[in-house]
C-alpha positions in Angstrom: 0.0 0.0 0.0 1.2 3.6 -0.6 0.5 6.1 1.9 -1.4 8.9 -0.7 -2.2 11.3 2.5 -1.2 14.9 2.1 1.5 16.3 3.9 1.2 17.3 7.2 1.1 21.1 7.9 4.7 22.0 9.6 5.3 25.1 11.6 8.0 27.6 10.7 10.0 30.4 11.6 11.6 32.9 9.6 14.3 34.8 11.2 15.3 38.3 9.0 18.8 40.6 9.8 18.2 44.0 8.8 21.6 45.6 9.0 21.6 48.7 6.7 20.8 50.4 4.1 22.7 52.2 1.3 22.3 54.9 -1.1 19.0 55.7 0.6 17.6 59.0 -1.3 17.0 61.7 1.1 12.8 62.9 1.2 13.1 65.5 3.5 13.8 68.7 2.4 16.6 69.2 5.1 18.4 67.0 2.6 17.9 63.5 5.0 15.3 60.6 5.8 13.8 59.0 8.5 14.2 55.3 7.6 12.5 52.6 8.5 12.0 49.2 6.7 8.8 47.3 7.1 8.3 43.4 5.9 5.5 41.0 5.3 4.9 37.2 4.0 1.4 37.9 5.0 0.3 41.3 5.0 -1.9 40.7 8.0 1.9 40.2 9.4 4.2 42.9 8.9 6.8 43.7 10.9 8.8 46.8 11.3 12.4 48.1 12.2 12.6 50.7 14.5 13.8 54.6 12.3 17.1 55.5 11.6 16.5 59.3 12.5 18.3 62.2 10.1 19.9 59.5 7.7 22.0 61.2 5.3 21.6 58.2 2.6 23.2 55.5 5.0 20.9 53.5 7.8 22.4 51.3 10.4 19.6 48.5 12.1 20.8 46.0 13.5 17.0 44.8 13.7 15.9 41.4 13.7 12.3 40.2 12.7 10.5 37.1 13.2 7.7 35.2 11.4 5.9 32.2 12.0 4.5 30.4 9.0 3.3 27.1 8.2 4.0 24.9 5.1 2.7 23.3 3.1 -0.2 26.1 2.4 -3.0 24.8 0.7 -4.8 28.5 1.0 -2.5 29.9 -2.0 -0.2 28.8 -4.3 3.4 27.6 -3.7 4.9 30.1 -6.0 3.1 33.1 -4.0 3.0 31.5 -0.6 6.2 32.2 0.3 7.4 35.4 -1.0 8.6 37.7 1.5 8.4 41.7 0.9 10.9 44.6 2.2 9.7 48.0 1.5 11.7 51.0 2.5 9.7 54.3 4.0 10.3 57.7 5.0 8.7 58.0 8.5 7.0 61.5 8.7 5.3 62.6 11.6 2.6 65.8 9.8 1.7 63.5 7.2 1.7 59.8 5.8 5.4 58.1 5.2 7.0 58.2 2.2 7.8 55.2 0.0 11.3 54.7 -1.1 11.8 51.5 -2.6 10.7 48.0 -2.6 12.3 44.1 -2.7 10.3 40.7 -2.9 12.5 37.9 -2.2 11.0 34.6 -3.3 11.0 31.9 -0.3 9.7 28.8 -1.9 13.0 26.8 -2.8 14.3 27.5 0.7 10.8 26.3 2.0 10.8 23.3 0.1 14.2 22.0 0.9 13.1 22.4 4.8 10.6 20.4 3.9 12.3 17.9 2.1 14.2 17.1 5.3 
């Protein structure tokens, strides 16, 4: 007999670095930014680093974030499951933040050779 069951549902945690960030373009007229960089897999999730006050186009973190997921998803497909997103803001406090910039990293070969052992 071959076992056809599906694969039981696994619990994961991501762990992301945030060191720094380079040639950052300065949004404040004062010729600087307020960083901050905020990251999802699900955007019910998102995490965020604390600001780099006054950056001049360099920002030091030093930030870690965590997310727990769960593979395999049978909600979404593998290809999009697993994709996690960085965007990079300009915090303002008068008005909404500025966007800067924005990197999707895809997740899903990692995932699978987790899951593979």
């Amino acid at each position: 007999m071959w076992d056809i069951s599906p694969e039981p549902i696994q619990e994961y945690q991501l762990r992301l670095s945030v060191m720094e960030a380079k040639n950052i373009p300065t949004e404040d007229i004062e010729g600087t930014s307020d960083v901050f960089v905020k990251a999802w897999m699900d955007p019910a999730n998102t995490r965020e680093t604390d600001t780099h006050w006054r950056s001049q186009g360099n920002a030091s973190f030093n930030y870690r974030l965590l997310f727990d997921f769960k593979s395999p998803t049978y909600s979404k497909s593998e290809s999009e499951a697993y994709k996690l997103k960085l965007q990079v803001f300009d915090r303002d406090v008068f008005k909404s933040n500025d966007y800067i910039c924005e990197f999707v990293l895809d997740l899903s070969l990692i995932v699978l050779d987790c899951r593979a052992t």
